[in-house]
C-alpha positions in Angstrom: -50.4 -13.8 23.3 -50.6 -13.2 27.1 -48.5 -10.4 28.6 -45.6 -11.4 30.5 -42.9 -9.4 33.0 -39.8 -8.4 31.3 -36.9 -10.5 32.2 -34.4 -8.6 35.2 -31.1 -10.0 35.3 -28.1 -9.1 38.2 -30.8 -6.4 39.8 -30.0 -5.3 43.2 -31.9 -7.8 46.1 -32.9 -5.8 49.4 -32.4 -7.3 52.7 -35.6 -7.7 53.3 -36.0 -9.8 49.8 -32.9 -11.6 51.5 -34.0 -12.0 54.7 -37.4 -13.3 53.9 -36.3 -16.5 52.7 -35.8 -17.2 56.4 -39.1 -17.5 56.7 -40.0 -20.0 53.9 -42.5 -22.7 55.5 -41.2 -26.4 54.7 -43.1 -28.5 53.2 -43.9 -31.5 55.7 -41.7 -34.1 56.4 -38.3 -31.4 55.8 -36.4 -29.8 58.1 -37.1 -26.2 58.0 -33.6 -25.0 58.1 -32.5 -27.4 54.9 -36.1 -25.7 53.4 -34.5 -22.5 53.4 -30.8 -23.4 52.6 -32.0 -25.2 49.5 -35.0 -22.6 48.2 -32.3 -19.5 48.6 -30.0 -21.6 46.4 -32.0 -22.3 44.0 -33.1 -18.7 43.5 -30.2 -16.4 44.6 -26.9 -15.6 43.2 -24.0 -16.7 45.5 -23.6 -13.0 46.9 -27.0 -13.0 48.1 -26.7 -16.4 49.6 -23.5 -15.6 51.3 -25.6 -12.4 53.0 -28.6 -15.0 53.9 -26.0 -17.7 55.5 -24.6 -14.5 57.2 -28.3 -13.7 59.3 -29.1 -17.7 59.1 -25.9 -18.6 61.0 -25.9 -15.9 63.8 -30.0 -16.5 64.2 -28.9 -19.9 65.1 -29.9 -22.1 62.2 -28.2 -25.2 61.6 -26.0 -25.4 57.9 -25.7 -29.0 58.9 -29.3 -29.7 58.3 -30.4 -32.3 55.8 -33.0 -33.4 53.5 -35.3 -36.7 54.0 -32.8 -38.7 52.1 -29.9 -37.5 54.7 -28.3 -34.9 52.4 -26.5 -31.3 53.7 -27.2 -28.7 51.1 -23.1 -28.9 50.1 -24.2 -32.5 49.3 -26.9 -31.4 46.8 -24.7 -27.9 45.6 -22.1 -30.4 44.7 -24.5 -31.8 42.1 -24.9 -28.8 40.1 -21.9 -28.8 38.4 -22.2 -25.0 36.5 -23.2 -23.4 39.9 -21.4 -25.2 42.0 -18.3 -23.6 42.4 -19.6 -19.9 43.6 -22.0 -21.6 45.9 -19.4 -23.9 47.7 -17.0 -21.5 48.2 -19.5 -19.5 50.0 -20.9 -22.1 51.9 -17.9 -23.2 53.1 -16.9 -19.9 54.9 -19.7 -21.1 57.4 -18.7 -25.0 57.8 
């Protein structure tokens, strides 16, 4: 049986854990600023996104960007039913 790492749940994420998620490299063909939006959704909790929106807003990013099928990240969030709710109501403090 291979050796795996030990599962960490609600540990503490730096700023610069944060922070680096603003520079995630979009695959081709997305917008960069929906790259990050979705990526740090998909693996933060919604107090740690709030902080990235926080730095992503006032560095001038766009929380209007979309997807190649023409969707904001509150589009997609909105499709997660059990995660929605924390997400959105962070979100939309920067709408």
């Amino acid at each position: 049986m291979a050796v795996s790492q030990p599962a960490t749940f609600n540990e503490e994420w730096s700023d610069d854990r944060v922070f680096a998620y603003l520079n995630h490299l979009p695959p081709e063909g997305v917008n960069a600023d929906y790259h990050i939006l979705y990526n740090a959704f998909k693996h933060m909790r919604p107090h740690d996104y709030e902080r990235l929106l926080t730095k992503f807003v006032a560095d001038g990013h766009d929380v209007h960007a979309t997807n190649p099928e023409g969707q904001t990240i509150k589009d997609v969030i909105s499709q997660y039913p059990r995660q929605k709710d924390g997400f959105l109501e962070v979100l939309a403090k920067f709408l």
